[in-house]
C-alpha positions as CSV (number, residue, x, y, z in Angstrom):
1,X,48.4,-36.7,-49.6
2,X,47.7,-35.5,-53.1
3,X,49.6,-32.3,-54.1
4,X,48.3,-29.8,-56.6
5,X,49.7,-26.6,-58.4
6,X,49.4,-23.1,-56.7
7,X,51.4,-20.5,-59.4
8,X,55.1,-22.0,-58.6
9,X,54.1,-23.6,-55.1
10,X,52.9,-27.1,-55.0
11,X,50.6,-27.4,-52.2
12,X,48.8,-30.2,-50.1
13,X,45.4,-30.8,-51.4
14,X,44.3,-30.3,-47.4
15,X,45.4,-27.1,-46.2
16,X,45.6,-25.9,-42.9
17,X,43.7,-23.0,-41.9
18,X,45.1,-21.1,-38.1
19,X,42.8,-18.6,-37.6
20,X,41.8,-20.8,-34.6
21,X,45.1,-20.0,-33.1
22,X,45.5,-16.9,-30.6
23,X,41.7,-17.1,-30.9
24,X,40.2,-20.3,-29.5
25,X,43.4,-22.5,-28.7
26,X,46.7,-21.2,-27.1
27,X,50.3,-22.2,-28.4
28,X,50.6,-25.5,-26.4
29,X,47.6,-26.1,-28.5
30,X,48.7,-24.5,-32.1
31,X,51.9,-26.6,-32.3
32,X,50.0,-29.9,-31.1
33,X,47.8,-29.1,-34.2
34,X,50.8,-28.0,-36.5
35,X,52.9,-31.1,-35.7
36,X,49.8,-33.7,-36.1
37,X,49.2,-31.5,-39.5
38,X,52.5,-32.0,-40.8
39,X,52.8,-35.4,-39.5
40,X,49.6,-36.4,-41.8
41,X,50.6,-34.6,-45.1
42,X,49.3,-31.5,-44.7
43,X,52.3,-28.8,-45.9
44,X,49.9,-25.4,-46.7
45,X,49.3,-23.0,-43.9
46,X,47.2,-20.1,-44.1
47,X,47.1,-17.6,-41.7
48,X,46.7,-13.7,-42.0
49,X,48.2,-10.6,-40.0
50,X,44.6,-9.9,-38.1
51,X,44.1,-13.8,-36.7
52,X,44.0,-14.0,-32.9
53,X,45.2,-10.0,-33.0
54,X,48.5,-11.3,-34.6
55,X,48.8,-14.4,-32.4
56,X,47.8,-16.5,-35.3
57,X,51.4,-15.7,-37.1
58,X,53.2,-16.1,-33.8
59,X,52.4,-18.9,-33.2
60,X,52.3,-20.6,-36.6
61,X,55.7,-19.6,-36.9
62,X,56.8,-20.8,-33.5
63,X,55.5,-24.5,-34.3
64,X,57.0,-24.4,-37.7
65,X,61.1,-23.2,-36.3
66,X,63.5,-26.0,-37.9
67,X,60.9,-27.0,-40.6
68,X,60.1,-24.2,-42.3
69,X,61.4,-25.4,-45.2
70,X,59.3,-28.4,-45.5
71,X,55.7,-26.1,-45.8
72,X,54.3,-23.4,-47.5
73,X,53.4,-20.6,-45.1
74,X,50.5,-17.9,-46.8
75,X,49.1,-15.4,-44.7
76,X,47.8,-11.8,-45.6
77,X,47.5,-8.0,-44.9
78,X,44.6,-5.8,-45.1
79,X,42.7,-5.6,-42.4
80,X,43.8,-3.2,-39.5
81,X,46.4,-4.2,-37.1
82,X,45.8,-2.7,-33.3
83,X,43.5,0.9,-32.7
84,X,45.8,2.8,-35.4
85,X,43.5,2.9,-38.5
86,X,46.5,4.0,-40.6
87,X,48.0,0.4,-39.4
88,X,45.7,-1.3,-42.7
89,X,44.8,-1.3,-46.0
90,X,46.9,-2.2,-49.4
91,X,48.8,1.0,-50.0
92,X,52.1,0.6,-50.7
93,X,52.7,2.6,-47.3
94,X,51.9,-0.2,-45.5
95,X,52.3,-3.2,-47.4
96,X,55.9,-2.4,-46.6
97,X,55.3,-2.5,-43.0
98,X,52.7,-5.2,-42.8
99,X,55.2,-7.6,-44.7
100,X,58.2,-7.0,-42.4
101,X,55.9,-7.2,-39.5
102,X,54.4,-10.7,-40.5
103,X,58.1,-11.6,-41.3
104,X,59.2,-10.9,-37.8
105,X,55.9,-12.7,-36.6
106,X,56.6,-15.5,-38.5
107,X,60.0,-15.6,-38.1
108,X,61.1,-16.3,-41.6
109,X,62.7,-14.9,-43.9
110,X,60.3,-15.2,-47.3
111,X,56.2,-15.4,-47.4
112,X,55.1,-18.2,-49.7
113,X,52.1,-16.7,-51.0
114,X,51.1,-13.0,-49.8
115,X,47.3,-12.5,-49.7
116,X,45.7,-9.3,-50.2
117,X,42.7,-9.8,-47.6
118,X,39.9,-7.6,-49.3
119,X,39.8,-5.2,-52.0
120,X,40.6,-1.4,-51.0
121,X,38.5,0.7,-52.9
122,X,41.0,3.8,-51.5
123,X,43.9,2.3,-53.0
124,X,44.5,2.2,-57.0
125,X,45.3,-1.8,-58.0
126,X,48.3,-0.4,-59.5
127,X,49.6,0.7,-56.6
128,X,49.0,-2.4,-54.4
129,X,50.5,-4.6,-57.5
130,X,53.5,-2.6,-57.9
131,X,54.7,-2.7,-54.0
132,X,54.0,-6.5,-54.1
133,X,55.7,-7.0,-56.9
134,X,58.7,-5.1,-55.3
135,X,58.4,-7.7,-52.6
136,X,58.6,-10.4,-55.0
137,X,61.4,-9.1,-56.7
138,X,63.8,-8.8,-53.4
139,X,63.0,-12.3,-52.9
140,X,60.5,-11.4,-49.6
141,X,57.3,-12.7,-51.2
142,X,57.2,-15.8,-53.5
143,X,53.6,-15.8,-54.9
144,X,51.1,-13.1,-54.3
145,X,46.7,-13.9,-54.1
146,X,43.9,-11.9,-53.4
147,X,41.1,-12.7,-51.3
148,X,37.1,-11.8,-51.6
149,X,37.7,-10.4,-54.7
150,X,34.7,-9.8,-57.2
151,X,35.1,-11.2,-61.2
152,X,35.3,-7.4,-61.9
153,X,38.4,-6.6,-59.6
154,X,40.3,-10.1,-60.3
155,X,40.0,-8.7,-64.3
156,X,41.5,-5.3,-63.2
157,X,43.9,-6.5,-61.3
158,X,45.0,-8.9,-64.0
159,X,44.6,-6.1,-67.0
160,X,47.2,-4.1,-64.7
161,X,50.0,-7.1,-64.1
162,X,50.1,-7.6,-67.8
163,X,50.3,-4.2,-69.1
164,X,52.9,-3.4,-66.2
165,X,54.7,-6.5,-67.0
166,X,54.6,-7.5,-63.0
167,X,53.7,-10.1,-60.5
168,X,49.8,-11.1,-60.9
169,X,47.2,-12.9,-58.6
170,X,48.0,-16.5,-58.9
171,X,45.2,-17.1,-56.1
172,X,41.4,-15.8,-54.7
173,X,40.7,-16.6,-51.5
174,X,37.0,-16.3,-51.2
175,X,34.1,-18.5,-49.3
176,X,32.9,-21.7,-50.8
177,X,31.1,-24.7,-49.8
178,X,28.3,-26.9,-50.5
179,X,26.0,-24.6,-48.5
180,X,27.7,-21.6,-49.7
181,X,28.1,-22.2,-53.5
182,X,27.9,-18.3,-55.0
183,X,31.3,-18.6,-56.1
184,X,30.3,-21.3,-58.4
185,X,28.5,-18.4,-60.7
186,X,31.0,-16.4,-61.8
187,X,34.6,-16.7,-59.3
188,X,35.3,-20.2,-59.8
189,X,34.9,-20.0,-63.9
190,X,36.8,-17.1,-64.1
191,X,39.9,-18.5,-62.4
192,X,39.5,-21.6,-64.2
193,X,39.7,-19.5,-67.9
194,X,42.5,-18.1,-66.1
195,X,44.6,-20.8,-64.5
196,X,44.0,-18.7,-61.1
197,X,43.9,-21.2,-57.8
198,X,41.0,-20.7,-56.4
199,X,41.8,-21.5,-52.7
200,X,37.9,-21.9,-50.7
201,X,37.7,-21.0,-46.7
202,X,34.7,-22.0,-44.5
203,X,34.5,-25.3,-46.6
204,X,32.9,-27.3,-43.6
205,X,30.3,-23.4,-43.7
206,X,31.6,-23.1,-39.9
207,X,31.4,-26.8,-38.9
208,X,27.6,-27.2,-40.1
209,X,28.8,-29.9,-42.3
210,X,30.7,-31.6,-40.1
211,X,27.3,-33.2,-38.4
212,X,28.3,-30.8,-35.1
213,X,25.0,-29.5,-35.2
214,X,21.4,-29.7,-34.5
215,X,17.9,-28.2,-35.7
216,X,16.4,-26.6,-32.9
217,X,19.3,-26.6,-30.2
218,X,22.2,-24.3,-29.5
219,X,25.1,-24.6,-30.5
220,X,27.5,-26.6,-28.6
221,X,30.0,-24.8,-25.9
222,X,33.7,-23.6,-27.6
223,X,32.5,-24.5,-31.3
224,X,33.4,-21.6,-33.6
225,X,28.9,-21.1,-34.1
226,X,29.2,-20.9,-30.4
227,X,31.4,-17.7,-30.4
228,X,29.4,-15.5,-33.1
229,X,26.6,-12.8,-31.8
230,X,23.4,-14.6,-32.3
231,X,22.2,-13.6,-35.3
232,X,25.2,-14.3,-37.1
233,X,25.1,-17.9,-35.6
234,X,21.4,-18.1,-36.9
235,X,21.7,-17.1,-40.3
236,X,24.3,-20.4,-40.9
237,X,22.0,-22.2,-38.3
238,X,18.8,-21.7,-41.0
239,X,16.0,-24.5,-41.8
240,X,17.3,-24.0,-45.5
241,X,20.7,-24.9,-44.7
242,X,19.5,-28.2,-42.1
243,X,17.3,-29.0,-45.0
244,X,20.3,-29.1,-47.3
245,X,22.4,-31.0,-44.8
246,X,19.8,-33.7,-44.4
247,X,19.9,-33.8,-48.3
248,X,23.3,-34.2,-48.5
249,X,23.8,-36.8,-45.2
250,X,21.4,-39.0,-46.7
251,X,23.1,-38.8,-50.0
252,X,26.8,-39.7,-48.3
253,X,25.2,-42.2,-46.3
254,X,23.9,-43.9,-49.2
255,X,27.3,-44.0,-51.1
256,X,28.6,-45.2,-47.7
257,X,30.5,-42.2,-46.4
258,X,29.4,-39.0,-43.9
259,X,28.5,-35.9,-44.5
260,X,32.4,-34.5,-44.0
261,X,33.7,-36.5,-46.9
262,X,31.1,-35.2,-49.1
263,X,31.7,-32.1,-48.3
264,X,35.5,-31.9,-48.8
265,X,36.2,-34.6,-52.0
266,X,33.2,-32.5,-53.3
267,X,35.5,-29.2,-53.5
268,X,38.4,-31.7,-54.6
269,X,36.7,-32.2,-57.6
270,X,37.1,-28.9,-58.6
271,X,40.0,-28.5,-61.0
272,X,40.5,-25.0,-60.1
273,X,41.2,-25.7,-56.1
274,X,44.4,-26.5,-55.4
275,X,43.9,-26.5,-52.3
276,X,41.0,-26.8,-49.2
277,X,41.6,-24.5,-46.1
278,X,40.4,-25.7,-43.2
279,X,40.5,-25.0,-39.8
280,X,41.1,-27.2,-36.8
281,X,41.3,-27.2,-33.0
282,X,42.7,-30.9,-32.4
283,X,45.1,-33.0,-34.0
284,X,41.7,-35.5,-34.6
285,X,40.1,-32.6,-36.9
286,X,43.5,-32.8,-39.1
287,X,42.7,-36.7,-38.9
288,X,39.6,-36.2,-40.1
289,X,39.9,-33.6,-42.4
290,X,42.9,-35.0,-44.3
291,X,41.1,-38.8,-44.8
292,X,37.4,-37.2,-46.2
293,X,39.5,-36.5,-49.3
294,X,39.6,-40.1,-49.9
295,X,36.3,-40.2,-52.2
296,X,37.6,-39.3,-55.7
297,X,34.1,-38.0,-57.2
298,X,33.6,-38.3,-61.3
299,X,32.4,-34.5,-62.9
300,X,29.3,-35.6,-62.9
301,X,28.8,-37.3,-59.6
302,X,30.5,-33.8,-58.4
303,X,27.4,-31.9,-60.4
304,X,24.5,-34.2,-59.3
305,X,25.7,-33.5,-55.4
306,X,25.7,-29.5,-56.2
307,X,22.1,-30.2,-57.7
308,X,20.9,-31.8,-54.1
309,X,23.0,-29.1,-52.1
310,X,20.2,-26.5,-54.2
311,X,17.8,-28.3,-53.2
């Protein structure tokens, strides 16, 4: 397994994303996933406080208990925690509570890279920055990354960690795939003027790439498509996007590989990901997943595959 620079972390090149767990598989499942993960490479696991109503960090940190330090654990706050509205957010209120909660959840002692989930357009940057750098400094927090932030809010949040002199965004978190490629415009170039990880989720766009699916038929019982209201389901489901993946199948079949290794050696041949999170449910996803890294595409092969993707 290749390993790439994330700020001070070095991280496997296939990550691990758990918001399956607490959500569509139980813990018996979560730690067969974890230990076939870990067992294939994989040392970068990204969770977040809100996955499977905090089951996600429960039981990502039950599975990992006498290993802990052979990964690197990321998860994030933001979103709200239970009915309490005041239980969210990235005022430095609760930052301080979220982080000793994941902590506990985790049960750890020290977050490897602390995510802020989504801008909060109540909260000053300044604010948010200065309580995580407060983490960082007692040793709680190593790293700190944002997540769905906009080119305008990862250059404020940037302005204000150098005039402060404090911790700064080493990663964005934001969606990227071959059938989802609007971070290409603007995100992606910005972190790479910046030496920011750019760290993509939904890189198989919900399993669509993976083959999983079909035009015209539902999608197939327990698959994450399956378990989103209908129009949610149909707006990934599209003729454009099945257009696309018949583009890009026929071009993987014709370089001898399937559609899955496209889709995942084409995000590792972006020098700004250090990283690609994604989700599993089996220990024969991780297989998977962790071998479609195999093609090493040239820059150029990488740019003629985004051209096809546009269609």
């Amino acid at each position: 397994m290749e390993h790439r620079k994330l700020g001070t972390l070095e991280v496997s090149l296939v990550g691990l994303g758990c918001n399956n767990f607490g959500m569509r598989i139980d813990a018996a499942k979560a730690r067969n996933v974890v230990d076939a993960a870990i067992d294939a490479g994989i040392t970068f696991f990204d969770t977040a406080d809100v996955y499977g109503g905090t089951k996600s960090e429960e039981m990502l940190g039950a599975a990992l208990q006498g290993r802990r330090d052979q990964v690197v654990v990321a998860t994030k706050f933001r979103g709200q925690i239970g009915d309490d509205p005041q239980h969210s957010g990235a005022s430095a209120r609760w930052i301080k509570q979220a982080v000793e909660d994941s902590l506990r959840r985790l049960g750890t002692d020290y977050i490897d890279l602390y995510q802020q989930h989504g801008p909060d357009a109540d909260v000053p940057i300044e604010e948010t920055l200065g309580a995580l750098d407060e983490l960082v400094q007692a040793g709680k927090v190593r790293e700190i990354g944002c997540s769905n932030f906009s080119v305008p809010q990862i250059q404020e949040a940037e302005k204000t960690s150098g005039t402060r002199g404090i911790a700064h965004f080493v990663s964005v978190q934001n969606q990227l795939s071959l059938l989802q490629r609007g971070a290409l415009d603007e995100v992606v170039p910005e972190c790479e003027r910046r030496g920011i990880g750019f760290l993509p989720y939904f890189p198989l766009a919900s399993g669509l790439l993976t083959g999983k699916y079909q035009r015209g038929e539902a999608p197939p019982q327990g698959t994450r498509l399956s378990m989103l209201p209908a129009e949610r389901a149909s707006r990934v489901l599209s003729d454009d996007n099945f257009a696309a993946v018949d583009r890009l199948s026929t071009y993987a079949a014709d370089h001898g590989h399937t559609l899955l290794e496209l889709a995942m050696s084409w995000l590792a041949a972006i020098p700004a990901i250090p990283s690609i999170i994604a989700g599993a449910t089996s220990p024969e996803q991780i297989t998977s997943n962790v071998a479609a890294v195999s093609w090493q595409l040239s820059a150029a092969e990488r740019d003629e595959i985004t051209t096809i993707a546009a269609g």
